[in-house]
Backbone atoms as SQL, in Angstrom:
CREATE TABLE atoms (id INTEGER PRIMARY KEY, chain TEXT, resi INTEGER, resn TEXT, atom TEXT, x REAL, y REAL, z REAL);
INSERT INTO atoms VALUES
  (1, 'A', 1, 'UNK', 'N', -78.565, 80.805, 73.902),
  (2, 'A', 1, 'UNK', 'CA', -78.207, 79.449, 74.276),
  (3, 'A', 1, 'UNK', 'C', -77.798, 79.349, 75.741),
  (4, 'A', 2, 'UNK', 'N', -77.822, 80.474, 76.202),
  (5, 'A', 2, 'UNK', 'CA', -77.506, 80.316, 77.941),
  (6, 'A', 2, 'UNK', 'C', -77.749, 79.084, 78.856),
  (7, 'A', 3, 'UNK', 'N', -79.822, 79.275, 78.436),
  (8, 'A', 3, 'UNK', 'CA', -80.526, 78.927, 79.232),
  (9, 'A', 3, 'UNK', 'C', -80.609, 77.247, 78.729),
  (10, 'A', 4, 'UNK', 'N', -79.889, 76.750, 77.914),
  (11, 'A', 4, 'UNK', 'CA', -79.796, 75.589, 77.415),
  (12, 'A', 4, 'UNK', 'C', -78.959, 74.600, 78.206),
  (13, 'A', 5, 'UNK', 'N', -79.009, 73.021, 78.704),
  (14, 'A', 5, 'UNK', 'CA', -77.951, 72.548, 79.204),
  (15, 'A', 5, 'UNK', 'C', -76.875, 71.573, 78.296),
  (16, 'A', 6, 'UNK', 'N', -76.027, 72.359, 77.715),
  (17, 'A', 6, 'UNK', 'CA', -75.136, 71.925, 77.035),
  (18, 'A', 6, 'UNK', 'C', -74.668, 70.526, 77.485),
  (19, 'A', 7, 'UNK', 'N', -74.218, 70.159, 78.747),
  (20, 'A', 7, 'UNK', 'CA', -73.781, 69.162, 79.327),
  (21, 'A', 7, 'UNK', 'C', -74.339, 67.833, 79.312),
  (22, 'A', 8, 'UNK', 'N', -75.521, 68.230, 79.708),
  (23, 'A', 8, 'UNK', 'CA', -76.942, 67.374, 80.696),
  (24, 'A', 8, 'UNK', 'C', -76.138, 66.470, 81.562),
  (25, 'A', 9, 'UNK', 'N', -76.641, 65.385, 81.514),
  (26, 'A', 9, 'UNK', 'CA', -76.751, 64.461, 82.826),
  (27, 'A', 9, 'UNK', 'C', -74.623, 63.814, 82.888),
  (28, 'A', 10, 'UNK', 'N', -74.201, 63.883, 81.773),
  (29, 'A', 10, 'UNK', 'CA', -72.777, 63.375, 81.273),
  (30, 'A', 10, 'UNK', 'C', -71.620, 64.309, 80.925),
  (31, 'A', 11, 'UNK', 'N', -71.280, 65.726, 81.422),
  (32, 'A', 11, 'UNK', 'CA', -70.706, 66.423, 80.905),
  (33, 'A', 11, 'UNK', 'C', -69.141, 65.932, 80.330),
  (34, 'A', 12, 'UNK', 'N', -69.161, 64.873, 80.255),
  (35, 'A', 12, 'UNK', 'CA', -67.450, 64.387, 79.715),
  (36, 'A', 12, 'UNK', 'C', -68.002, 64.142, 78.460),
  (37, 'A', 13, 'UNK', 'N', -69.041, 63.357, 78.478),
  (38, 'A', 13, 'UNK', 'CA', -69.604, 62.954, 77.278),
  (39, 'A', 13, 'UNK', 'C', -69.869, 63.556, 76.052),
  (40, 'A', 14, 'UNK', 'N', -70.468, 64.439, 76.669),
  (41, 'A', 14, 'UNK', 'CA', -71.261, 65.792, 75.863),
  (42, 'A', 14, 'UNK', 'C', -69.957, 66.541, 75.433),
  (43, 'A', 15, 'UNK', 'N', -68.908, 66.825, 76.082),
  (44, 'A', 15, 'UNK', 'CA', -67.406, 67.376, 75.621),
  (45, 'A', 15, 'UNK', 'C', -67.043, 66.700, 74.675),
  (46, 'A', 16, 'UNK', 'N', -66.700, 65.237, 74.813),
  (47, 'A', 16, 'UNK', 'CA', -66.364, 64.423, 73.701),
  (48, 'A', 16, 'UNK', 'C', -66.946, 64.354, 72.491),
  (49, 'A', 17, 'UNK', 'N', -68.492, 64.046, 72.224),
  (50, 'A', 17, 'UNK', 'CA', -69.497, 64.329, 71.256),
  (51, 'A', 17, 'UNK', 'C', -69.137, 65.302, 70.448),
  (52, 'A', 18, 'UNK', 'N', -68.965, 66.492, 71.276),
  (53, 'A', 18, 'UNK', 'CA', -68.534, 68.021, 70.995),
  (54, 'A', 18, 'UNK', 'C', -67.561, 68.452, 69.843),
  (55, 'A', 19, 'UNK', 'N', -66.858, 67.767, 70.698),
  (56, 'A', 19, 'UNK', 'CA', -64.896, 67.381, 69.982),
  (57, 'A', 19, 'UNK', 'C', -65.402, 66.823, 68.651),
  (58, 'A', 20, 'UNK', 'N', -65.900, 65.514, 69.010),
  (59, 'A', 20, 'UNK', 'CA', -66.076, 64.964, 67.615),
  (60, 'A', 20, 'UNK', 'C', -66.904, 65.086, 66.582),
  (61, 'A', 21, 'UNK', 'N', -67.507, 65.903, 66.628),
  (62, 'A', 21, 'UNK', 'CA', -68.360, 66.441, 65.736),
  (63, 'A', 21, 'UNK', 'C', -67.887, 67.714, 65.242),
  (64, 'A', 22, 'UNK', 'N', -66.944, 68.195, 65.281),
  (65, 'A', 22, 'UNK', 'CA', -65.953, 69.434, 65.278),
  (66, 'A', 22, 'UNK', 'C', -65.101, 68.997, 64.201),
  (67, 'A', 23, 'UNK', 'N', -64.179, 67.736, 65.015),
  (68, 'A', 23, 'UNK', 'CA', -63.223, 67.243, 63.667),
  (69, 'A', 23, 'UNK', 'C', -63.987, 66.424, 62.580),
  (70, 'A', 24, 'UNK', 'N', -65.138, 65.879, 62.856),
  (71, 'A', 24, 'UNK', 'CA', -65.915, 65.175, 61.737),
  (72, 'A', 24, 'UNK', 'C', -66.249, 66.354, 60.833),
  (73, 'A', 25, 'UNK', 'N', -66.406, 67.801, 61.068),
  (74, 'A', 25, 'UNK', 'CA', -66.734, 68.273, 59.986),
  (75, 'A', 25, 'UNK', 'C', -65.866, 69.275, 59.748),
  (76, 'A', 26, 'UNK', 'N', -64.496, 69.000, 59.608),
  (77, 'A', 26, 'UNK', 'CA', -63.070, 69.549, 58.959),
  (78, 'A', 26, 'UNK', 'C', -62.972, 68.071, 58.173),
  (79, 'A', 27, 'UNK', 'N', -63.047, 68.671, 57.183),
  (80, 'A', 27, 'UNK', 'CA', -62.888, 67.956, 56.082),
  (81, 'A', 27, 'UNK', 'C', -62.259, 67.872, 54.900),
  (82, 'A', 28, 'UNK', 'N', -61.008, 68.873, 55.533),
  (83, 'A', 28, 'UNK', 'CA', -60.081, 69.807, 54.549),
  (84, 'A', 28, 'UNK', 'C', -60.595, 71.001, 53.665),
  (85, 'A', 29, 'UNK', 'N', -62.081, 71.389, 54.426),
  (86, 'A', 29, 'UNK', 'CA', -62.493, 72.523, 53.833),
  (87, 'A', 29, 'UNK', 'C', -62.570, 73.793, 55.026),
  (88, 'A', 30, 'UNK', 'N', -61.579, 74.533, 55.482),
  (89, 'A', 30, 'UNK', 'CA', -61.347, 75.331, 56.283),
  (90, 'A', 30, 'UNK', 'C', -62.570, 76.476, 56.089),
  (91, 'A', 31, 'UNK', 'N', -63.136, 76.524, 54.782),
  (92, 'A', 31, 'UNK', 'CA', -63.569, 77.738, 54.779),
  (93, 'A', 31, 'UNK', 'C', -65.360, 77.748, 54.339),
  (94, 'A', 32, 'UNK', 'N', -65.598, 76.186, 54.400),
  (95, 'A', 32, 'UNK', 'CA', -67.362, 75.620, 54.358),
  (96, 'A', 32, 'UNK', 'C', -67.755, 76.511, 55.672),
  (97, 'A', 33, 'UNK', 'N', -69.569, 76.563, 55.485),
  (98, 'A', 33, 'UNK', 'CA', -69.862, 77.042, 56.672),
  (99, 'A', 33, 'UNK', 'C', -70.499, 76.451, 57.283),
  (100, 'A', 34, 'UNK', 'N', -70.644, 76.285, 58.809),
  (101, 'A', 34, 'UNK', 'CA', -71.534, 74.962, 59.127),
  (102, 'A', 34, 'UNK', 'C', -72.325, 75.874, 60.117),
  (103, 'A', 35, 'UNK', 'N', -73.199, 75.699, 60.571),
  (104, 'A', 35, 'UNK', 'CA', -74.129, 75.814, 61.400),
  (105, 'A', 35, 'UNK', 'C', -73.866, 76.084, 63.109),
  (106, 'A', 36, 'UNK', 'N', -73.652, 77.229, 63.694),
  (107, 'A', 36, 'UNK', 'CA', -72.961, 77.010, 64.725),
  (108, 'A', 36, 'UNK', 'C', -74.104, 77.475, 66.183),
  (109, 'A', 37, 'UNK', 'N', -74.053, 77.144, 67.162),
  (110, 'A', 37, 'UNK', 'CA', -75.341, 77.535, 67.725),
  (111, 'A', 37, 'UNK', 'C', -75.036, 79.075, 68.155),
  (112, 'A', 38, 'UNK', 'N', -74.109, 79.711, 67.662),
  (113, 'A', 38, 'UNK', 'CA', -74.453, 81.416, 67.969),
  (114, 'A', 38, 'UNK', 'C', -74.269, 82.219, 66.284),
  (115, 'A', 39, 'UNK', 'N', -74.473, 81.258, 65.352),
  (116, 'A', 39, 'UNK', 'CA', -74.407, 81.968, 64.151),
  (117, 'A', 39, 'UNK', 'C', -73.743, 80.791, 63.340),
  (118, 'A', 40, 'UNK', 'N', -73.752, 81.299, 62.128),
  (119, 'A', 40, 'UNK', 'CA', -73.444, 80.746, 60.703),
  (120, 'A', 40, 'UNK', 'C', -71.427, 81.048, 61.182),
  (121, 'A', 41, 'UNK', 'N', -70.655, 79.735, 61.013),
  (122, 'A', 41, 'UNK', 'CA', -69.102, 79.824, 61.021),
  (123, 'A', 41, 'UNK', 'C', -68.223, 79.229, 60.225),
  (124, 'A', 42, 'UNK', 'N', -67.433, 79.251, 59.876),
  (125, 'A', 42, 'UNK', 'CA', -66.754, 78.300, 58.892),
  (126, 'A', 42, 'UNK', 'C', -66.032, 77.245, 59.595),
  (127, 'A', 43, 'UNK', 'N', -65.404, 76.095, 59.252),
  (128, 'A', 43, 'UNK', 'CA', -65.105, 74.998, 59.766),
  (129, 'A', 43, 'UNK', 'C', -63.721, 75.108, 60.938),
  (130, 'A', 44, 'UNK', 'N', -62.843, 76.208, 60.260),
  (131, 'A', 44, 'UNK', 'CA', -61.769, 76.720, 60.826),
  (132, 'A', 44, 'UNK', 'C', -62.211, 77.075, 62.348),
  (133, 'A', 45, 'UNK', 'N', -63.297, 78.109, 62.116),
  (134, 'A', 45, 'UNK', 'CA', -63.850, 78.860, 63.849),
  (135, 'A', 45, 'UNK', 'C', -64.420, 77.999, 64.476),
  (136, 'A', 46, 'UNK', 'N', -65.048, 77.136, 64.082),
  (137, 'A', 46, 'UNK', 'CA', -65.898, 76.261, 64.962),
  (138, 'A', 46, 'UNK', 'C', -64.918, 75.602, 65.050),
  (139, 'A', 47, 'UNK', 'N', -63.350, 75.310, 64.885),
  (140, 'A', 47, 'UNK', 'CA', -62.286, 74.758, 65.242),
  (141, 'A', 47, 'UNK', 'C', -61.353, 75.480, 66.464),
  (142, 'A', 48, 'UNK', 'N', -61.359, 76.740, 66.216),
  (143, 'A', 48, 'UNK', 'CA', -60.701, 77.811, 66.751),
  (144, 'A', 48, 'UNK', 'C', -61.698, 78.406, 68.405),
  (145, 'A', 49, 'UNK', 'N', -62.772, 78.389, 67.553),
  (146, 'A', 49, 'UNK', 'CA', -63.762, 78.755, 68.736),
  (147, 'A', 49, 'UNK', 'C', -63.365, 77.992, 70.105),
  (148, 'A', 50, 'UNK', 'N', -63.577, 76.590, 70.328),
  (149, 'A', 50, 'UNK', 'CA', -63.716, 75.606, 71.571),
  (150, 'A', 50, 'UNK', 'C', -61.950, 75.936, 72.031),
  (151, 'A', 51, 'UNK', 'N', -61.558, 76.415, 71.373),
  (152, 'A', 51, 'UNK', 'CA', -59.735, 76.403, 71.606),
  (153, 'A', 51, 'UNK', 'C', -59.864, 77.410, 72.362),
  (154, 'A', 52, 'UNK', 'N', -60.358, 78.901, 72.071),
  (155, 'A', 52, 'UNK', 'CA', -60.095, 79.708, 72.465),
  (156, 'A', 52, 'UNK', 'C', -60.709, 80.354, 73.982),
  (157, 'A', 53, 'UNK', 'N', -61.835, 79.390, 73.443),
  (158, 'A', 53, 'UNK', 'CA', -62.631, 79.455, 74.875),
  (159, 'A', 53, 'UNK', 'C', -62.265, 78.831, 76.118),
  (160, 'A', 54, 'UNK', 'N', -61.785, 77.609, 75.528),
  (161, 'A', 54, 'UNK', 'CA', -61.411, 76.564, 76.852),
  (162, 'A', 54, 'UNK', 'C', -60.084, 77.035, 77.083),
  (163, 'A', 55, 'UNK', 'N', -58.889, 78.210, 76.547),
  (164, 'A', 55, 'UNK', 'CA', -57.998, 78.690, 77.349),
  (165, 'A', 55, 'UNK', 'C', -58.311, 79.846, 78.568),
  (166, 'A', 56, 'UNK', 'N', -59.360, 80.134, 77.740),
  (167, 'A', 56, 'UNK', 'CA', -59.436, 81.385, 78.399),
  (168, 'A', 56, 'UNK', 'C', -60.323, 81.305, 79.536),
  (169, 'A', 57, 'UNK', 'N', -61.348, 79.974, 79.561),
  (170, 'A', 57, 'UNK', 'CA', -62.012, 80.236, 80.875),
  (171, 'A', 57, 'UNK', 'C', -60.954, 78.649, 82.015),
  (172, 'A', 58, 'UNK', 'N', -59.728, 77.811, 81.525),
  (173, 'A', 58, 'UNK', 'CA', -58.906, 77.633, 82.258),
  (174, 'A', 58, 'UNK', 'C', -58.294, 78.496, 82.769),
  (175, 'A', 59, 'UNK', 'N', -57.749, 79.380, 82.522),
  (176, 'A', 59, 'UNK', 'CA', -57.097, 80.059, 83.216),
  (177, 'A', 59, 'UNK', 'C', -58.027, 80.979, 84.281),
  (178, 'A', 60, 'UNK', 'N', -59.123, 81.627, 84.313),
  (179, 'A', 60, 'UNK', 'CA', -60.044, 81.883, 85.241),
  (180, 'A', 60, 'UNK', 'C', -60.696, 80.347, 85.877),
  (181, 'A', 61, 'UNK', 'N', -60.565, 79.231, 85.582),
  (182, 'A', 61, 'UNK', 'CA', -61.161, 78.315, 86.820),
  (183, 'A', 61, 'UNK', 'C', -59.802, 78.030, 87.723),
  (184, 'A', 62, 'UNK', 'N', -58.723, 78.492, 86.637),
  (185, 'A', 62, 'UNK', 'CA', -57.168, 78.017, 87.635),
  (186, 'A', 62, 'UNK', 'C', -57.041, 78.832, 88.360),
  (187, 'A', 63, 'UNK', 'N', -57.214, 80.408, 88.577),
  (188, 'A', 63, 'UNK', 'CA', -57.090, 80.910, 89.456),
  (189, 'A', 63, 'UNK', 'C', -58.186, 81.313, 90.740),
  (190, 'A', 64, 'UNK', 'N', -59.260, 81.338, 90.284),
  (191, 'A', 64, 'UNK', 'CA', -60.516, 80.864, 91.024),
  (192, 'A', 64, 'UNK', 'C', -60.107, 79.597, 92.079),
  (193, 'A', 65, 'UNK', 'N', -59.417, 78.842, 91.638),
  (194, 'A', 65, 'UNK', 'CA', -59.027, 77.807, 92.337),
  (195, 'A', 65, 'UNK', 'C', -57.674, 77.628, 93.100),
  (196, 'A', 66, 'UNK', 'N', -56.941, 78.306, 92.667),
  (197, 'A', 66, 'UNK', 'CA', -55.902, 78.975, 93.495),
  (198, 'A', 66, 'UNK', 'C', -54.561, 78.081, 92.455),
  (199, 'A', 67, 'UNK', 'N', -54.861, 77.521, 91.168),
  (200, 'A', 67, 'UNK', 'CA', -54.033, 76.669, 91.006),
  (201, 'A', 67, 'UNK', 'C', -52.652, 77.711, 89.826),
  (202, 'A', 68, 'UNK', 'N', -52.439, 76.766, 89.131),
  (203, 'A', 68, 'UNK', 'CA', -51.464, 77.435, 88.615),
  (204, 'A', 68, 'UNK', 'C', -52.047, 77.937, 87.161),
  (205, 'A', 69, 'UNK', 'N', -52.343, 79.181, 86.669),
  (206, 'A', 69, 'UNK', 'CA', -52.962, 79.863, 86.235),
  (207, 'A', 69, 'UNK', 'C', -52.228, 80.403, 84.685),
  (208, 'A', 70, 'UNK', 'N', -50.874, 79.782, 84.475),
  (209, 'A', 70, 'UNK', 'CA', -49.828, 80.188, 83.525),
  (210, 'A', 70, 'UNK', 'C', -50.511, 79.406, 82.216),
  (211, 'A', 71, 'UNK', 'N', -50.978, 79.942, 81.397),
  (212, 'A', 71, 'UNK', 'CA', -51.114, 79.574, 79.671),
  (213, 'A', 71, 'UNK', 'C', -49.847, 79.899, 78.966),
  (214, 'A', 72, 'UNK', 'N', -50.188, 78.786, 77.945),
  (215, 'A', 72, 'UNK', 'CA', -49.163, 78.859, 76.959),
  (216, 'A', 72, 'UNK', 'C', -48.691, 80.107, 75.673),
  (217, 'A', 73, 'UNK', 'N', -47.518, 80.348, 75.803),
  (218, 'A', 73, 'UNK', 'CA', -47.661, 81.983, 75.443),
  (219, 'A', 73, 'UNK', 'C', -47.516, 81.796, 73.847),
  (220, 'A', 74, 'UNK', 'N', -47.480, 80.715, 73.140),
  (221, 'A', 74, 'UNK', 'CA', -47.942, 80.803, 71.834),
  (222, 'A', 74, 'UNK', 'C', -48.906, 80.427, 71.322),
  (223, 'A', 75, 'UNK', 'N', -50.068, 79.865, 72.551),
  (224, 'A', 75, 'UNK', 'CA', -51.612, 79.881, 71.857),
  (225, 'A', 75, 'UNK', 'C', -52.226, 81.143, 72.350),
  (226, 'A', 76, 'UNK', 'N', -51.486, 81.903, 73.725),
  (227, 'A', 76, 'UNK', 'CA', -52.155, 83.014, 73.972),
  (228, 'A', 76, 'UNK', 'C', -51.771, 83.982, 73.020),
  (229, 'A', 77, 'UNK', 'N', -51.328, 84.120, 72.611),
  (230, 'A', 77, 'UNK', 'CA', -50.263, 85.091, 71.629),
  (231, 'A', 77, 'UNK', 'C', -51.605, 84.705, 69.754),
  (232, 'A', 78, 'UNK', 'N', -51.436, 83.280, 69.522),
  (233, 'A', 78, 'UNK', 'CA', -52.510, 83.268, 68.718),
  (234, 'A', 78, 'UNK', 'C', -53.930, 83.927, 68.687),
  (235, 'A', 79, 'UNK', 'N', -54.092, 83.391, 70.296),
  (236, 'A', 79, 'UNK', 'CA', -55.711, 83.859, 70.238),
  (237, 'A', 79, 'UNK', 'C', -56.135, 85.186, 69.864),
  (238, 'A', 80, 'UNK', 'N', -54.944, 86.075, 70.991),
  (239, 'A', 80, 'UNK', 'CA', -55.018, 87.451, 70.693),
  (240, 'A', 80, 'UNK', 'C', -55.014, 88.252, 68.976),
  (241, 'A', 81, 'UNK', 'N', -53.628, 87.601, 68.564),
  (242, 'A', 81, 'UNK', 'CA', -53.586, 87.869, 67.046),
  (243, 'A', 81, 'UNK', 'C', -54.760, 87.524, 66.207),
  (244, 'A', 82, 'UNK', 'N', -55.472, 86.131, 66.657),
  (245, 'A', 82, 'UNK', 'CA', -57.082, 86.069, 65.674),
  (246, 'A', 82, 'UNK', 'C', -58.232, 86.067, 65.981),
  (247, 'A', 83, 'UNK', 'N', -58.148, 87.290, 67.820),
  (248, 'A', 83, 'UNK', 'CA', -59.534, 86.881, 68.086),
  (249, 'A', 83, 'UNK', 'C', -60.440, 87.605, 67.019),
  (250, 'A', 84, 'UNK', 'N', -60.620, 88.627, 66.396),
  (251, 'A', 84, 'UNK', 'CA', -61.310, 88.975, 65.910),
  (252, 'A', 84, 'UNK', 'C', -61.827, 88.273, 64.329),
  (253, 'A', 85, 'UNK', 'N', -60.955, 87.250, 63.919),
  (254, 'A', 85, 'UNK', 'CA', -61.424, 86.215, 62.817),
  (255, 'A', 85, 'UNK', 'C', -62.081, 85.170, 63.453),
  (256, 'A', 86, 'UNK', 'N', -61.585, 84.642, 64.584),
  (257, 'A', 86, 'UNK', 'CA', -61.957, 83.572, 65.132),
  (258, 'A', 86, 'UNK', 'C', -63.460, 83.790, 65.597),
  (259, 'A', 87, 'UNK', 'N', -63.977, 85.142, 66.417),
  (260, 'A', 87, 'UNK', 'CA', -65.769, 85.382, 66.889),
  (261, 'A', 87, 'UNK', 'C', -66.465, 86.196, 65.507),
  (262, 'A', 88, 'UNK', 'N', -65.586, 86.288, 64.345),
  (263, 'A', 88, 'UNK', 'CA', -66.113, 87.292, 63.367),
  (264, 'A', 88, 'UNK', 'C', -67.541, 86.615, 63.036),
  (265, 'A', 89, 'UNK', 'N', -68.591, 87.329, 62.804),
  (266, 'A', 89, 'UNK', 'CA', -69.857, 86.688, 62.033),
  (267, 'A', 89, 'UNK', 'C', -71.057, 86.438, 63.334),
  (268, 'A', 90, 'UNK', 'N', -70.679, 86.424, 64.512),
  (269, 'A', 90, 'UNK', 'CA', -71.447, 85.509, 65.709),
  (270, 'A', 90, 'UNK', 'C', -71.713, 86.858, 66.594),
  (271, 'A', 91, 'UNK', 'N', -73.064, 86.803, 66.005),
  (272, 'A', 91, 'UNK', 'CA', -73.865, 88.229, 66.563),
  (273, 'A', 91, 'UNK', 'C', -73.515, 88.197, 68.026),
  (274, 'A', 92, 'UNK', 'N', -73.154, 89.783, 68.057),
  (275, 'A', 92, 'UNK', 'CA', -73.030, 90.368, 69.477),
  (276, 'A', 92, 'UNK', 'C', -71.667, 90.034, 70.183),
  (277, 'A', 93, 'UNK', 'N', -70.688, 89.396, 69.424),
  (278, 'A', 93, 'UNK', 'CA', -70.238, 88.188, 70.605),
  (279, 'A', 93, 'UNK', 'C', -69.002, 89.161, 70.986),
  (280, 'A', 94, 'UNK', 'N', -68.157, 90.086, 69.725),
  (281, 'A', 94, 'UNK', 'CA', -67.341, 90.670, 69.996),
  (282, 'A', 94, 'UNK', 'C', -67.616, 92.124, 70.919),
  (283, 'A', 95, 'UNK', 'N', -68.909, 92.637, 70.789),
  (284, 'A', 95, 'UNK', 'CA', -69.226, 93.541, 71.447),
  (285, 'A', 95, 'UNK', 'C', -69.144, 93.157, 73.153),
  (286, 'A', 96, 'UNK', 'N', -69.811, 92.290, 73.660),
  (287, 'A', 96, 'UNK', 'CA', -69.980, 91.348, 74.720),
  (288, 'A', 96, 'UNK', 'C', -68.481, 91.427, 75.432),
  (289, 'A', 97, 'UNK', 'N', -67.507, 90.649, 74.430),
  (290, 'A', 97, 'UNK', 'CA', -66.081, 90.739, 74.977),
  (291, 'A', 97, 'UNK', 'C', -65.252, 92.046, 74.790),
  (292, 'A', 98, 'UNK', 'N', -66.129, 93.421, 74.985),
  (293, 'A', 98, 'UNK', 'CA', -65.341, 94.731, 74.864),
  (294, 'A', 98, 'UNK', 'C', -64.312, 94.707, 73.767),
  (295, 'A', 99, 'UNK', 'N', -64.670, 94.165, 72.741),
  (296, 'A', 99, 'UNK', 'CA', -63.747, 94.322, 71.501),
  (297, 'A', 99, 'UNK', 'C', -64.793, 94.973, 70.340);
C-alpha cells in the first residue's frame, strides 16, 4: 500500500473519512474482523492501530520540526504494553518494526 495515495487531493478529508469509518465499524464488537488494508484485524486494532501510529510518527514530525516532542506517558506506556496485540496478524509489520 505504499505506492497508493491515501490522502489524494484533500488530506483532512481523507483523515476524517478514515476516523469515521473506524468508529462506524465498532459496534460493540471488539473482537469482529474487518478487512484492513495490511491484513485481516479485529475492530479493537483497526481502533488501536491509527492511535498508535499517529503517536508515534507525531513525535518524529515534532522533533523533525524542532517542536515540542513530549508524548503522553500513559498512551506511550499503553502502546508499548500492546504493541504486539495491537500489529498482531498484519504480515511482516512486526518484523519491519524490529520486534
Amino acid at each position: 500500500m505504499r505506492d497508493a495515495d491515501a490522502l489524494g487531493a484533500d488530506p483532512f478529508a481523507a483523515f476524517r473519512a478514515s476516523t469515521r469509518a473506524c468508529a462506524d465499524a465498532f459496534d460493540g464488537a471488539p473482537g469482529r474482523l474487518l478487512d484492513y488494508p495490511r491484513g485481516r484485524v479485529t475492530v479493537a486494532q483497526a481502533l488501536a492501530i491509527p492511535t498508535a501510529e499517529t503517536v508515534v510518527h507525531t513525535s518524529g514530525l515534532a522533533r523533525a520540526l524542532g517542536g515540542d516532542e513530549e508524548l503522553d506517558h500513559e498512551l506511550v506506556r499503553w502502546i508499548d504494553g500492546e504493541f504486539d496485540a495491537i500489529y498482531a496478524g498484519l504480515d511482516g509489520v512486526l518484523h519491519r518494526m524490529g520486534r
